[in-house]
DRENNUKE-991240 format. One record per atom (N, C-alpha, C, O): residue number from 1; x, z, y; atom name. Coordinates in steps of 0.1 Angstrom, whole numbers. Example, Ala and Ser with C-alpha at 12.3 -4.5 7.8 and 13.67 -1.06 7.14 Angstrom:
BEGIN
     k      px      pz      py    a
     1     132      78     -57    N
     1     123      78     -45   CA
     1     132      78     -33    C
     1     142      85     -33    O
     2     128      71     -22    N
     2     137      71     -11   CA
     2     129      79       0    C
     2     134      80      11    O
This chain:
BEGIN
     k      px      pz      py    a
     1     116    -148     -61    N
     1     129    -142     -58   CA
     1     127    -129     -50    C
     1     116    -127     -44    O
     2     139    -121     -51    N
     2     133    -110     -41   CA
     2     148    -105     -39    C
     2     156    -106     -47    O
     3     148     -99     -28    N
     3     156     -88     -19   CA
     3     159     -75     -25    C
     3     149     -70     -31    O
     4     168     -68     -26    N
     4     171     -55     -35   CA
     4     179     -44     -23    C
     4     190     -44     -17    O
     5     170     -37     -24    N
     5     184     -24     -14   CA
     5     188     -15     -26    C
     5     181     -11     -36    O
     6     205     -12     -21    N
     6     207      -6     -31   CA
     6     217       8     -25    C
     6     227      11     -18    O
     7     207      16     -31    N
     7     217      27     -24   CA
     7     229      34     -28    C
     7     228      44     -36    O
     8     240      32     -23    N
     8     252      37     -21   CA
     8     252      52     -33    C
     8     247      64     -33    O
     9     264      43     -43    N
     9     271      54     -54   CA
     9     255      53     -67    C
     9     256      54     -79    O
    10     244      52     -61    N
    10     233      47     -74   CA
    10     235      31     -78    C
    10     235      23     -68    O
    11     237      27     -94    N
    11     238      20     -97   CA
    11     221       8     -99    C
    11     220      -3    -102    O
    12     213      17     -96    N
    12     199      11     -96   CA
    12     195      14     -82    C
    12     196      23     -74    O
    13     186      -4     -82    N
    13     179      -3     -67   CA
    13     167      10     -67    C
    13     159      11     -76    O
    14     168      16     -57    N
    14     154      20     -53   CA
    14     139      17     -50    C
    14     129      24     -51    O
    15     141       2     -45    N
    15     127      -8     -48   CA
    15     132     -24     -49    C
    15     144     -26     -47    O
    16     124     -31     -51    N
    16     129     -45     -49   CA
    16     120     -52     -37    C
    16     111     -45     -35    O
    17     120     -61     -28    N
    17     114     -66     -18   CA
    17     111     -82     -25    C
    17     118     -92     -25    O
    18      98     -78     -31    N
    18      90     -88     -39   CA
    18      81    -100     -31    C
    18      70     -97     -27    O
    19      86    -115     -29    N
    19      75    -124     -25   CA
    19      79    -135     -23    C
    19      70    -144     -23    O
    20      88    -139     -20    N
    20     102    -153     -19   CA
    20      96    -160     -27    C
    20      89    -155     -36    O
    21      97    -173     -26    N
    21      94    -182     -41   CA
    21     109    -186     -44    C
    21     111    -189     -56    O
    22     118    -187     -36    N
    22     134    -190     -32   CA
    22     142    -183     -30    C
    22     138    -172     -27    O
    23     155    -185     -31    N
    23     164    -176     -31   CA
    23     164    -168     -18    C
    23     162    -175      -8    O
    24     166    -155     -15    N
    24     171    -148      -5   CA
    24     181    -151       4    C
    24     191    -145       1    O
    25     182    -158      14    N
    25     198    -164      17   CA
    25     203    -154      32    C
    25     214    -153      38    O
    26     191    -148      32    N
    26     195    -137      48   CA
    26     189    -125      46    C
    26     180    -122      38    O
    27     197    -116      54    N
    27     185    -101      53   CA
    27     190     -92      67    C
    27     202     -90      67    O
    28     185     -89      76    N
    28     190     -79      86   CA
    28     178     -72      87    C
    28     166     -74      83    O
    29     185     -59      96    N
    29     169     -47     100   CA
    29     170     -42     113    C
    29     182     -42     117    O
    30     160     -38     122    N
    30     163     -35     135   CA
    30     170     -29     136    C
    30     180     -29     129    O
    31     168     -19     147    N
    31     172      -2     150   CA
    31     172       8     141    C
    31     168       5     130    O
    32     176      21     145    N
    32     177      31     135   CA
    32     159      35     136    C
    32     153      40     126    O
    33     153      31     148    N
    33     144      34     151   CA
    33     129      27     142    C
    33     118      34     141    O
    34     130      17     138    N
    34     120      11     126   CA
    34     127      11     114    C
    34     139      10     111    O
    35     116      13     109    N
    35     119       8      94   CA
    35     116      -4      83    C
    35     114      -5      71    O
    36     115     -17      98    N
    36     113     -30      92   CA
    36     128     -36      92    C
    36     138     -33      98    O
    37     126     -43      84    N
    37     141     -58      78   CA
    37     133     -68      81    C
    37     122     -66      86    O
    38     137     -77      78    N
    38     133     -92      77   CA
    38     147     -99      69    C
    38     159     -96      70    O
    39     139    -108      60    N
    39     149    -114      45   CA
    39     141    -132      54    C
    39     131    -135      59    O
    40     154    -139      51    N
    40     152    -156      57   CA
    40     154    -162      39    C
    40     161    -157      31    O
    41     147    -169      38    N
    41     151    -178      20   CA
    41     150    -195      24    C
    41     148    -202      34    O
    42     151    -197      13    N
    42     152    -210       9   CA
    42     140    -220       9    C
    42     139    -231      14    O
    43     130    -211       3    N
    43     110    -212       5   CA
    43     111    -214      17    C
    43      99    -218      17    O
    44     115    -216      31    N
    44     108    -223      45   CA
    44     106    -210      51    C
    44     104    -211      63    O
    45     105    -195      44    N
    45      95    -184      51   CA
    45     106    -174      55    C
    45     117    -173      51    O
    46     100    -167      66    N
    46     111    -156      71   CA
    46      99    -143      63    C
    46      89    -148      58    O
    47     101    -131      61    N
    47      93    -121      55   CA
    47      99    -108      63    C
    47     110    -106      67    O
    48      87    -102      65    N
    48      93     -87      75   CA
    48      88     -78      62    C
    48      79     -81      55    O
    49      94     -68      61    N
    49      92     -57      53   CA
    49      95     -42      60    C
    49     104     -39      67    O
    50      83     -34      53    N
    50      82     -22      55   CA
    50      94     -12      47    C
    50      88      -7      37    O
    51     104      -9      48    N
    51     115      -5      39   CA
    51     112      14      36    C
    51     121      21      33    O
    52     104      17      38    N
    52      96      31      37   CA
    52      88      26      25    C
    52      89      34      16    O
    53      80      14      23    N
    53      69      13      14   CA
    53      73       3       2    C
    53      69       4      -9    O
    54      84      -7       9    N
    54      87     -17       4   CA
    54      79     -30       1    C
    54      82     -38      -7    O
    55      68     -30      11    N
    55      54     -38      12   CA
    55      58     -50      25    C
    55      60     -49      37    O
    56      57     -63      14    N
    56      57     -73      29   CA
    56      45     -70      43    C
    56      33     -69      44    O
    57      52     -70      49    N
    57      40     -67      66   CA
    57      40     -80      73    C
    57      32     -81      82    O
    58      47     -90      71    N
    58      46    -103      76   CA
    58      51    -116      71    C
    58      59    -118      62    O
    59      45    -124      77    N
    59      47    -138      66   CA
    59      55    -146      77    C
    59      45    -151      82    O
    60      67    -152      84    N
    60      67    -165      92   CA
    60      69    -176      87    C
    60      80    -178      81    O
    61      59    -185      88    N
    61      58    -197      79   CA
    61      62    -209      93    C
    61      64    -205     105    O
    62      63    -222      91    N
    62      66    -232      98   CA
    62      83    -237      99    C
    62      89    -246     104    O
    63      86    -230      93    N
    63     105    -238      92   CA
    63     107    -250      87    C
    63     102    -254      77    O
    64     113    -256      94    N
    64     114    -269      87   CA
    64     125    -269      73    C
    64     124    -277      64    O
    65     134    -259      74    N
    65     144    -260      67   CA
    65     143    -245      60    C
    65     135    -236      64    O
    66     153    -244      52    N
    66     156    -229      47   CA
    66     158    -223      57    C
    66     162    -229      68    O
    67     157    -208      55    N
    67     163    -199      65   CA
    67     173    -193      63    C
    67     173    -184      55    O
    68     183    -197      70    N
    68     202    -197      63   CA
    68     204    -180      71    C
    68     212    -172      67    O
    69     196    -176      83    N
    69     198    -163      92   CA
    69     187    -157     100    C
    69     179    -163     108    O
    70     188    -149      97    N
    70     181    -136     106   CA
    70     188    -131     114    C
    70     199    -128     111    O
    71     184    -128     126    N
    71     190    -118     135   CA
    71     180    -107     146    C
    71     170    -112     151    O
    72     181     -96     147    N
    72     177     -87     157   CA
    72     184     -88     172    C
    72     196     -90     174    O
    73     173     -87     182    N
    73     173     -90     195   CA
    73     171     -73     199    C
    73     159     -68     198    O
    74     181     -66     203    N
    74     180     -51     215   CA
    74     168     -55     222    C
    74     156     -53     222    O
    75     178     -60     229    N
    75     169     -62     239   CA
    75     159     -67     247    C
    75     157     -66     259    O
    76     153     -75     236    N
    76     136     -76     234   CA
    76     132     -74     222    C
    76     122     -81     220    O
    77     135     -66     212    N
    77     127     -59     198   CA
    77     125     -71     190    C
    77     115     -72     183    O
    78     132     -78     191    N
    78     127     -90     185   CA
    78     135     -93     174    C
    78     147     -89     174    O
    79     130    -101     163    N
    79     136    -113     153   CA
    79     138    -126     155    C
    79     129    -134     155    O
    80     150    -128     156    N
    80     153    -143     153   CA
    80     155    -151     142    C
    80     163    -148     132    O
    81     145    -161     142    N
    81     153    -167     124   CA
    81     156    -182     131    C
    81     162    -191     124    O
C-alpha cells in the first residue's frame, strides 16, 4: 500500500510513498523546516519519508496494534505514533 501527495489543481500525484504492506491510516509532516512526513498503517509500522526524494528514511517497528495516528511534537522535533 502506499501514501500519495497530490499536488493542488494537478490531477496526478507527483510520487507515491511506496512500502506499507497495509493500508495507510495516518500521514503528518514536521515543520516548514524538514522535509520528512511520517504515514502510521495497519502493517504495525510507523514509516518516515524523505518528501524531496520520496525514499523511505525510517522503519518504526514494535506496535502492537495498527497505527490509527501520527503526530509532530514543536517542541522536541519529534514524532508521535
Amino acid at each position: 500500500m502506499s501514501a500519495t501527495e497530490w499536488v493542488p489543481v494537478v490531477d496526478t500525484p507527483s510520487f507515491s510513498l511506496c512500502g506499507h504492506s497495509g493500508p495507510v491510516l495516518a500521514l503528518t509532516g514536521g515543520t516548514t523546516n524538514t522535509n520528512i512526513v511520517v504515514s502510521g498503517s495497519r502493517d504495525f509500522t510507523a514509516r518516515l519519508w524523505d518528501i524531496e526524494t520520496g525514499q523511505c528514511t525510517g522503519l518504526l517497528e514494535g506496535h502492537v496494534a495498527a497505527v490509527r495516528d501520527v503526530a509532530f511534537s514543536p517542541v522536541r522535533g519529534t514524532f508521535l505514533t
